[in-house]
N, C-alpha and C positions, 0 to 999 in steps of 0.2 A: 858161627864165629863166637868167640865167649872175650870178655877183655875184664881185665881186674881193675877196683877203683880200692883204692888203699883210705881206711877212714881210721881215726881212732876208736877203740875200744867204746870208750862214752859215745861217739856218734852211731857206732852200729848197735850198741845195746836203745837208743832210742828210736834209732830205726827201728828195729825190732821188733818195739812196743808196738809200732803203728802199722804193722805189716798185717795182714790178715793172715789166720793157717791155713787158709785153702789157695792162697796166691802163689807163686813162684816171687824171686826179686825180681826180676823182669819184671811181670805185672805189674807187683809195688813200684818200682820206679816211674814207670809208666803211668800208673795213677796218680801218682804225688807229680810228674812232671804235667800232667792235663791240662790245660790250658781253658778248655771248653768247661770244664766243674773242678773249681776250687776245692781243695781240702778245709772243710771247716774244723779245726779239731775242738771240741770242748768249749766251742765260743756260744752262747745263747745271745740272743739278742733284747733288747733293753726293754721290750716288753715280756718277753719270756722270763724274764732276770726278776724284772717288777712282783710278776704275777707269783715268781717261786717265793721272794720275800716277803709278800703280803701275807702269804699260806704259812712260809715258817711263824712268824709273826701271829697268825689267827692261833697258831696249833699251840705256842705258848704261852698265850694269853688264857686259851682254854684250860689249861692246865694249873695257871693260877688260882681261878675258882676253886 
């Protein structure tokens, strides 16, 4: 059974982005609908966030010397 979901141009070009090239849409749907494992996209968490800007932070400090 195949059914069409009509989306704008802008939402399927972002879909897009976040589809894998080895999935079908199905799949993608199905993984973005998952209930059991959230889609984290591009979120770090406030200690991973810290630790990146303490290091950007070190690397241009070194570079001031």
């Amino acid at each position: 059974m195949s059914t069409s979901i009509r989306v704008s141009n802008e939402t399927k070009d972002k879909l897009s982005r976040l589809k894998r090239d080895d999935e079908t849409w199905d799949e993608f749907l199905n993984r973005l609908t998952n209930e059991e494992e959230p889609i984290n996209i591009g979120a770090w968490s406030d200690d991973v966030a810290d630790r990146a800007r303490e290091a950007v932070e070190s690397s241009r400090e070194s570079f001031e010397r």
